[in-house]
C-alpha positions in Angstrom: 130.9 -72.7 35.5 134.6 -73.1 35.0 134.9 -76.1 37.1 131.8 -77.9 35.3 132.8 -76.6 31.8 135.9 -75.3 31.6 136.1 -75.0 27.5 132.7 -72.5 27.6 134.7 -70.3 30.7 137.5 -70.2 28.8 136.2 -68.8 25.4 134.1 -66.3 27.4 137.3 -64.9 29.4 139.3 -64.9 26.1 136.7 -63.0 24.8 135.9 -60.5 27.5 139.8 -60.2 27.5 139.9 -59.3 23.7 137.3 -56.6 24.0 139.4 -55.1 26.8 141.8 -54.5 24.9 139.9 -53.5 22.0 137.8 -50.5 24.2 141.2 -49.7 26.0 141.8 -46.7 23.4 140.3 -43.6 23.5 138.8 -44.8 27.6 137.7 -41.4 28.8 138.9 -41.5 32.3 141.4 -43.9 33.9 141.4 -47.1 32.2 143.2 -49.1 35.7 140.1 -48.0 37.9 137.1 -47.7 35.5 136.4 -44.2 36.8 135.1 -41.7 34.1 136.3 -38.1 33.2 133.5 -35.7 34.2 133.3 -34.4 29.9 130.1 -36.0 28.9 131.3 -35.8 25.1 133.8 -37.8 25.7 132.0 -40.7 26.9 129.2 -40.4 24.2 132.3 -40.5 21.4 133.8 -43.8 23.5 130.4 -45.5 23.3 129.0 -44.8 19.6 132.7 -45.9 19.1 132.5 -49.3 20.7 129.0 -50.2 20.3 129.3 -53.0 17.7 131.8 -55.1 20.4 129.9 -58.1 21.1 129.2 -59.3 24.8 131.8 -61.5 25.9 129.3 -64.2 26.7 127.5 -63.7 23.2 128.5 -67.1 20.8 128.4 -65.5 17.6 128.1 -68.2 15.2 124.8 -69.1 17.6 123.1 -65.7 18.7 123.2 -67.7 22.1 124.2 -66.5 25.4 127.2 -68.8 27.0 126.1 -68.0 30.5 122.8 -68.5 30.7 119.3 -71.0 28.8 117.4 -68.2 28.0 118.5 -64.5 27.3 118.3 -62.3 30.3 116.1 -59.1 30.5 119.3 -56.8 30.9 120.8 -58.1 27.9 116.7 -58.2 26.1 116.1 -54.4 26.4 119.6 -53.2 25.9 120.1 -52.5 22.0 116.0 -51.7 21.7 114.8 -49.0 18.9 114.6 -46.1 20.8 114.8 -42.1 19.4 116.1 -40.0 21.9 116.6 -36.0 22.1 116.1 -36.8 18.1 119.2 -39.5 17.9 118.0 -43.1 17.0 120.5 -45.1 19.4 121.5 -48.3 17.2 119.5 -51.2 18.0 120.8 -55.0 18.8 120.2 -57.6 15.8 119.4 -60.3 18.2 116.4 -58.4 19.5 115.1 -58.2 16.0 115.9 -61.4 14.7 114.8 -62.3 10.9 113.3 -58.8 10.4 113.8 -56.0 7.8 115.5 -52.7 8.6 111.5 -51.1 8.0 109.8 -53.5 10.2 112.4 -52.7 12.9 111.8 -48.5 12.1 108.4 -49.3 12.6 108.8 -50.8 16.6 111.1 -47.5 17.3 110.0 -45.8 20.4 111.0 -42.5 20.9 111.4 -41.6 24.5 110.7 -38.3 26.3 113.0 -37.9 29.4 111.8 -35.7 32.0 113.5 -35.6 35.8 110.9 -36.6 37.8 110.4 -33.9 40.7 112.7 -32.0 38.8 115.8 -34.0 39.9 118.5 -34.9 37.0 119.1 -38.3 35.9 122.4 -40.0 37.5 125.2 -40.0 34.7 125.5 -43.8 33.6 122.1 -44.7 34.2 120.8 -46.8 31.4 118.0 -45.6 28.6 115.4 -48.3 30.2 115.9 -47.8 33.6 115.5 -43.9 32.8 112.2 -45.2 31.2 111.1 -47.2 34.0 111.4 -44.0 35.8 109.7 -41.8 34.1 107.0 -44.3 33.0 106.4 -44.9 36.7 
């Protein structure tokens, strides 16, 4: 992309730049290799912290994604309504686009987590994929 449109590669570095400088405070682990501290509470304070920083490849103004036509799955079922453990996890505007806070309430899913063969969940694994599991 930067060679066939350097203007769009440029705004999106910029951007991804800003926001690593933004989610540099408060990192919890060590911010030059990306490697988390072991203290669970700590990442769940870092993330409900940062959670409103936009994706770098996210045009604002638009709602459109910079990288790619059509808005890819990842980015599609990150940001969903979901209740978990009795916490509703702050869902995306763009996957709810032109509806009212209610009618969003009403598509919450609540999700019951259960190990499957009694084997924990890997720390970092997303809220969908730990779905996928557990649905399967």
């Amino acid at each position: 992309m930067k060679e066939r449109e350097p203007d769009r590669a440029t705004r999106i570095v910029e951007r991804a730049a800003e926001a690593m400088l933004a989610m540099r405070e408060g990192f919890p682990g060590d911010w030059s290799s990306g490697a988390l501290d072991e203290t669970r509470a700590a990442e769940e304070l870092y993330a409900d912290r940062y959670q409103m920083i936009p994706c770098p490849a996210l045009q604002l103004e638009s709602g459109e994604c910079e990288l790619y036509e059509h808005r890819p799955v990842a980015c599609r079922t990150y940001g969903l309504a979901v209740r978990i453990a009795d916490i509703d996890l702050t869902p995306c505007c763009l996957n709810y686009t032109g509806m009212t806070p209610a009618e969003i309430e009403h598509r919450r899913v609540e999700l019951t987590i259960e190990p499957v063969d009694g084997e924990d969940y890997e720390d970092g694994q997303t809220v969908v994929a730990a779905a996928l599991i557990s649905a399967g």
